[in-house]
C-alpha positions, 0 to 999 in steps of 0.5 A, spaced: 101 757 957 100 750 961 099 744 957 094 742 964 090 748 962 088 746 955 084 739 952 088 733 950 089 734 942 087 727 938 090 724 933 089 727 926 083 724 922 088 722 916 093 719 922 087 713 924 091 708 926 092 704 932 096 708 937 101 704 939 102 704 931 102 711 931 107 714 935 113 714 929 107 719 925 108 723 931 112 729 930 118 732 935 117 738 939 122 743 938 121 749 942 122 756 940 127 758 945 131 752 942 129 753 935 132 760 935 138 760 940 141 754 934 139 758 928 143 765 930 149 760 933 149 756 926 148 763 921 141 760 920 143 752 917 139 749 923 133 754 921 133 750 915 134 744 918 128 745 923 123 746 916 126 740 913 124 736 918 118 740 921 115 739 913 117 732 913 114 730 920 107 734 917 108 729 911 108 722 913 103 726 919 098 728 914 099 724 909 099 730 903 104 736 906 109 737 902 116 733 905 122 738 906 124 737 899 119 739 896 119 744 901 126 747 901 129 745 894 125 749 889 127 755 894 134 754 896 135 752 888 133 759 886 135 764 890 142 761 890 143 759 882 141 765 879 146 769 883 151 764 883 150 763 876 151 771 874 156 772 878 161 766 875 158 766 867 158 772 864 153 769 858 148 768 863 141 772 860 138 777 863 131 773 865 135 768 868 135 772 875 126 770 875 128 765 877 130 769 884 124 772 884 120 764 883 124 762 889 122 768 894 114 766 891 116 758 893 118 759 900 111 764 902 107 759 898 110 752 903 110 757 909 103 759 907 100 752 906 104 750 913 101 755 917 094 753 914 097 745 915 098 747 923 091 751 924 088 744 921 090 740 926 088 745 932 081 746 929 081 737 928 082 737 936 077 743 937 081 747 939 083 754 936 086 755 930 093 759 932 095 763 927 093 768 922 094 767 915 094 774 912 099 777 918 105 772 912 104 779 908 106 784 912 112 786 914 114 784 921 108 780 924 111 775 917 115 774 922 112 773 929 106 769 925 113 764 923 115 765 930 108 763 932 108 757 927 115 755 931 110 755 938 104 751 937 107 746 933 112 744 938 105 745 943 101 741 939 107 735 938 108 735 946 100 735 947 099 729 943 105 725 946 102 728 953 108 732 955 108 738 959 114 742 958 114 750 958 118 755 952 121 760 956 121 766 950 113 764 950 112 766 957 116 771 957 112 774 951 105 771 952 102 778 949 105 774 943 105 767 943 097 767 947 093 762 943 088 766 939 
């Protein structure tokens, strides 16, 4: 997909100042291709990275997404101390594993509020809205709906800054990463 084909995106509403002001509200484009080569060469830390940085891009952005603190500690907090706790402290109550299972339903609620953030932002342009919700929940397309966010925020980022560059897993796989 080339950037020359679409309509040039305009700034979000909640993002109305002037233009020279507002490049440091503008987020950085992170290819797909970039994004998954230095999350498997890193065990995934630089996954981590990626949904800090996008969440706190979004949020100075919009104003009212959640930072990347908010985003990821509630998760890593709970699927890392009650196994962690466990495993170390025999005293620990049985209940206290829930606290696994908050933090699993943490990072689906972030993820599901930033597809809808990216989807807003294609539809504020007039353009769109690239990714379907509900694909979050089953198994797979959760997946390729995550894979899919990756894409079009970096497009969405590259269009506003009025850069032209192309991702090649996305070319390779335009069935995938088609607009809808």
């Amino acid at each position: 997909m080339s950037d020359t084909t679409k309509g040039a995106i305009a700034p979000s509403s909640s993002a109305t100042q002037d233009s020279g002001s507002q490049d440091h509200l503008l987020g950085t484009p992170r290819p797909l291709w970039r994004v998954m080569l230095f999350s498997v060469l890193t065990g995934l830390a630089y996954y981590g990275y990626y949904k800090w940085m996008i969440q706190d891009e979004l949020h100075r952005y919009t104003g009212k997404d959640f930072s990347g603190a908010v985003a990821l500690l509630p998760f890593v907090i709970g699927v890392t101390l009650p196994p962690t706790l466990a495993t170390f402290d025999p005293d620990v109550p049985s209940w206290f594993a829930w606290f696994f299972v908050l933090g699993v339903v943490w990072i689906y609620i972030v993820q599901f509020r930033l597809y809808r953030t990216v989807n807003q932002l294609y539809r504020d342009a007039g353009l769109a809205e690239p990714l379907e919700l509900w694909w979050l929940f089953i198994p797979g397309l959760n997946l390729l709906v995550g894979l899919r966010q990756i894409h079009f925020l970096s497009q969405y980022w590259m269009r506003l800054r009025g850069e032209t560059k192309t991702d090649p897993v996305a070319e390779a796989l335009p069935l995938f990463f088609a607009e809808l």
